[in-house]
N, C-alpha and C positions, 0 to 999 in steps of 0.2 A: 706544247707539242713540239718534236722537232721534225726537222725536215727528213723525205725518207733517205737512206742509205745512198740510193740510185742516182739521190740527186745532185747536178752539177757543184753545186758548193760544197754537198757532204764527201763526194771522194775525188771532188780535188779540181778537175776539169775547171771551173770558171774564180775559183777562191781567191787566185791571186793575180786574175785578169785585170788588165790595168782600169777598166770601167768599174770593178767591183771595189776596188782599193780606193780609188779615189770615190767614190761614193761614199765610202767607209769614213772618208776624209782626212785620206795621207795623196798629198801631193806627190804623182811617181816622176820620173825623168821624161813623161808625151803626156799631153793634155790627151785625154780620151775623145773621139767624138763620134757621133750620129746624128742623123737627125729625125726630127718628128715629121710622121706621115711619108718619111724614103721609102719603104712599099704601097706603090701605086700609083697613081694616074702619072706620072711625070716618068714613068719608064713604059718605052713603047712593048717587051717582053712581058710586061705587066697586062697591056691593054690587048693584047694576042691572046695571052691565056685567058683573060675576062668576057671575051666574046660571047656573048647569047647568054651569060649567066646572071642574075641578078644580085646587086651587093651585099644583100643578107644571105643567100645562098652560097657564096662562095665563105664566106667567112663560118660557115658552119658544114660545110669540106671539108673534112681534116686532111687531107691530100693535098690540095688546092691552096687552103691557107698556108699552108708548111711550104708551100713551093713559093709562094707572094711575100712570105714572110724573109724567105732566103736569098733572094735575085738582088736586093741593094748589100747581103753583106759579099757577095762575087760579086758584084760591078764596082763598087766602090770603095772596098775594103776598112769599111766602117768596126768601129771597134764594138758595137752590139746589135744585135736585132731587135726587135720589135715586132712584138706580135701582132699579124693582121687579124683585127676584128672591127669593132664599129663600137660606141658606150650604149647601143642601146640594145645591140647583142640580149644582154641578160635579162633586158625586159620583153624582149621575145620568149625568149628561153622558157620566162617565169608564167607566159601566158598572155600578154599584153600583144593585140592587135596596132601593130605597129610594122612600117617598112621603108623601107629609102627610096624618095623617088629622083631618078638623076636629071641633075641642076639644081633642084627644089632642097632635098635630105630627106632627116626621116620625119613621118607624118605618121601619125594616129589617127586611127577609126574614129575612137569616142575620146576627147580630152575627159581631163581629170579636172574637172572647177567647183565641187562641192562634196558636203562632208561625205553624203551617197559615194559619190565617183571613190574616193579614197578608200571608203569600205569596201567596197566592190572591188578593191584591184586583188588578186590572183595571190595567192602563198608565196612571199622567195621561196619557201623550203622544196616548192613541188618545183623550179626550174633543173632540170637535166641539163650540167654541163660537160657529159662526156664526149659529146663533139669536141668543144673546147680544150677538153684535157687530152684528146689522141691527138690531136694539129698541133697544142704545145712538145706535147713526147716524141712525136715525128719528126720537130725540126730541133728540139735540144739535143738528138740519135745524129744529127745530121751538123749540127756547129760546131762540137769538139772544146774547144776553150774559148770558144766566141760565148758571152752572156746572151742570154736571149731577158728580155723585158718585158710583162706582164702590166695591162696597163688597166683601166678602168672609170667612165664618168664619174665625179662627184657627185655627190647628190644632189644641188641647187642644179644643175644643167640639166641632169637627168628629169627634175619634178619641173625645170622652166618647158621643158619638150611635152609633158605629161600634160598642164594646162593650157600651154597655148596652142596643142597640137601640131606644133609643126617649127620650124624655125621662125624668130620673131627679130627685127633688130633694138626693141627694148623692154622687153618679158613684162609689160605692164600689167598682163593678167597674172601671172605668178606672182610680181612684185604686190597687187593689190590683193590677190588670197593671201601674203604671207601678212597684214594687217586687218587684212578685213574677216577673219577666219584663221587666229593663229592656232586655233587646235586642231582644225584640217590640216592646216600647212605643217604642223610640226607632225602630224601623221603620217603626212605625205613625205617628207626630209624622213623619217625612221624607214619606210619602206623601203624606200629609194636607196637608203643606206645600208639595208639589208642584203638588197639582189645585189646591188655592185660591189657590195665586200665579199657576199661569195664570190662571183662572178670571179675576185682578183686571186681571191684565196685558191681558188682551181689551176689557177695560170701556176700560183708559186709551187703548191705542192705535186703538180704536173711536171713542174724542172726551169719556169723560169728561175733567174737568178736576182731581180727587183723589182721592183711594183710600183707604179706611176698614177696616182692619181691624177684624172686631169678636169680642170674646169672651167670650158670655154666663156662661160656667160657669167664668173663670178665678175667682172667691170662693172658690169650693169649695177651694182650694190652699194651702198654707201657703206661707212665702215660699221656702222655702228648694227645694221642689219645683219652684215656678215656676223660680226662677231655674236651677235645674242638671240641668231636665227638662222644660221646656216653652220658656221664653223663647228659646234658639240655634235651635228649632223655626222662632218665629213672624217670627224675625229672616229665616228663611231665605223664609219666606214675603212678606214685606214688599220684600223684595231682588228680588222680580221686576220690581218697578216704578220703585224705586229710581233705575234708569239714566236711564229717560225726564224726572226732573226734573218731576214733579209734588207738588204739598204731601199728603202722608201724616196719616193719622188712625190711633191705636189706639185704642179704650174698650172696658172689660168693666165687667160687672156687679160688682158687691163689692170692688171693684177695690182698697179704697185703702191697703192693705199692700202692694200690689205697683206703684201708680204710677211709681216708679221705674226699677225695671226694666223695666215694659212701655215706656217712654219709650226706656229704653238700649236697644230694639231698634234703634233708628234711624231715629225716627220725626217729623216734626215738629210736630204738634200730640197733647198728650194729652187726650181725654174722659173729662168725671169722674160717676159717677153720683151717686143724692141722697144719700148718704149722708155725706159729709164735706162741709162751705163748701170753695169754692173760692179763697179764701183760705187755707184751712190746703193747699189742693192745691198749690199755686202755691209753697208754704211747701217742703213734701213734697220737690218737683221743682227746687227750687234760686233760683225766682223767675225764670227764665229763658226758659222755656216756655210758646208758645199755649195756651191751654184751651178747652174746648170744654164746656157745660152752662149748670145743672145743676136746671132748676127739677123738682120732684118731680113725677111723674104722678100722684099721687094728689090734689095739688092744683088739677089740672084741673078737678075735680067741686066744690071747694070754691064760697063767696061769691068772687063778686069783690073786693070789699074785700081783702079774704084774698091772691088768688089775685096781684092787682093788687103788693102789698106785698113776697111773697116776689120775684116777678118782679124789681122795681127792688132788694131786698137781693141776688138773686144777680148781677144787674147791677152792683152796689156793688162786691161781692166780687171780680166778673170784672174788677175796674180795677186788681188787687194784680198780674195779670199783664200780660206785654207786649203782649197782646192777646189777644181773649175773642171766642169765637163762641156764644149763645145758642142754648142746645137745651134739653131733657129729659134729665133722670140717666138715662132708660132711653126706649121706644118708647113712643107714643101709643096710649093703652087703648081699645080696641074702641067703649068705649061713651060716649068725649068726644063731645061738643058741637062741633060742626067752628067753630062762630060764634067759641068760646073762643079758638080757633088762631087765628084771624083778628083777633081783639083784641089778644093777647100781641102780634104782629107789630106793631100799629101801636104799641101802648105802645112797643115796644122802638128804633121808627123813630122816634119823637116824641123820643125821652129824648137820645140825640146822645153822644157822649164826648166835650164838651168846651162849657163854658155858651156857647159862642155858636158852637155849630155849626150848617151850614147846613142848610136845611129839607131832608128826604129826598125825593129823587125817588123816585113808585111806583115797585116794577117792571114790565118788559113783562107784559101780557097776551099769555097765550099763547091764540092761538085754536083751537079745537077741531078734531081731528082724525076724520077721516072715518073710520068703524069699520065693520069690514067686515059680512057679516051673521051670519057663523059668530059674532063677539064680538056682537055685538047680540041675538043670539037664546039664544047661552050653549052652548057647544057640550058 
């Protein structure tokens, strides 16, 4: 299949945005950057529009999410967007009694811990993501040659949420169904890979212009697990989008035992979190492959001095690959300093990849969108 007519890549708008090329994996004259989680809690414009609304609710706004999705690329003139939703969006969608509670995340009515449970969960086929698909068309109408990025849970994060019902900090109940019950487990990794490869597939063929697998809880895993019990999972997951021919993202957290493999999914650019240089990543992965990081979030709060220094070392490092898109090892912490993101950005447009590359043009200001009064009052 390919992409419709309308959309960003096919008549031109985001084709030769410097985040799509380089994802492509042509080094242009500015390293591209954004970062993970820049829509939301760390902009106070963000936490005004969210008033009385609940996190599942706003993300299923198509108004509301298009307006949260847009406020980091006018404040801080980031070279993509990102779509606001949440990875367990689709298992709403799909029927699963699931919700976010704030401080906590999301939590489940009934976990998933037996072959029943896994039977019992809800059709992908019947999840309605036409929410989903008017909140991406609203705010791709709204970017102009800004890419907008379509993203989506893995499926080991997604099925670690599903058994342990809630956030865990070492998924011992999933880790123990994917041995003690691997043909639950490997039912449970198909489903999961089902709703979140639609779930992405909606995003692309709605106007994002790449697709982000992401998978917080793949660390927790040895490698040997990943590879012969989670990776054909997420591979099958990422295959939804595959056909349309847009550039693919994977990152997890803890990741860097398994960069390899999460790559051999079939992916084209890897994200590396802070915990390894992205030189020895690059090293990891054969030398062959985009990267995408890696500055630490904890260094956000840091001196500038500081803050300013890792930046241009991880910029150093991101030159060992074919080409580097600057981000965060992980999301933007609740309690950054939004001015921070705004600095990082121009450092990173100032610096060039190559000493006499040409001055960077801003990017578009995106102008504010009229918000209805349900999202203004906070429903």
């Amino acid at each position: 299949m390919t992409l419709p007519a309308t959309h960003p890549l096919s008549d031109g708008r985001t084709a030769d945005a410097p985040l799509v090329t380089t994802y492509r994996g042509t080094r242009g004259p500015v390293t591209p950057v954004w970062f993970m989680r820049q829509a939301g809690r760390s902009l106070p414009e963000y936490r005004e529009l969210r008033v009385g609304t609940r996190m599942l609710d706003a993300c299923l706004d198509p108004e509301l999410a298009s307006e949260i999705t847009l406020q980091p690329v006018r404040r801080h003139h980031v070279d993509a967007a990102i779509f606001f939703s949440d990875i367990v969006i689709p298992l709403r969608l799909a029927g699963v009694d699931v919700d976010i509670e704030p401080g906590r995340g999301p939590v489940l009515a009934s976990p998933v811990r037996t072959a029943a449970d896994v039977a019992n969960l809800p059709s992908p086929a019947g999840a309605d993501f036409s929410a989903i698909e008017a909140g991406v068309a609203r705010t791709v109408a709204q970017l102009g040659s800004t890419p907008l990025i379509g993203f989506a849970g893995a499926p080991f994060t997604l099925a670690a949420y599903l058994v342990e019902g809630g956030p865990s900090k070492d998924h011992l109940r999933a880790r123990t169904l994917m041995h003690a019950d691997p043909d639950s487990w490997a039912a449970l990794l198909r489903w999961a890979a089902e709703v979140t490869g639609r779930f992405l597939r909606a995003q692309v063929l709605a106007g994002a212009s790449a697709g982000q697998l992401f998978d917080s809880w793949v660390g927790s895993l040895s490698k040997a697990d990943y590879v012969q019990r989670v990776a054909p999972h997420s591979a099958a997951a990422i295959s939804h989008i595959t056909d349309l021919g847009v550039p693919t993202v994977h990152f997890g957290v803890g990741s860097g035992e398994v960069l390899k493999p999460m790559h051999d999914i079939g992916v084209d650019v890897m994200g590396v979190d802070w915990r390894i240089p992205l030189d020895v990543a690059s090293e990891r992965l054969g030398g062959g492959v985009t990267l995408q990081g890696n500055v630490d979030p904890a260094l956000l709060a840091a001196p500038w001095p500081v803050l300013e220094a890792h930046v241009l070392d991880v910029l150093e490092r991101g030159r060992r690959a074919p080409a580097h898109v600057l981000n965060l090892g992980h999301g933007v912490p609740p309690e950054t300093d939004p001015d921070v993101l705004t600095r990082i950005v121009e450092l990173v447009h100032a610096q060039g990849n190559a000493p006499e590359a040409p001055e960077h043009a801003p990017a578009p200001v995106v102008e504010p969108a009229p918000t209805s009064g349900a999202a203004r009052e906070g429903r």
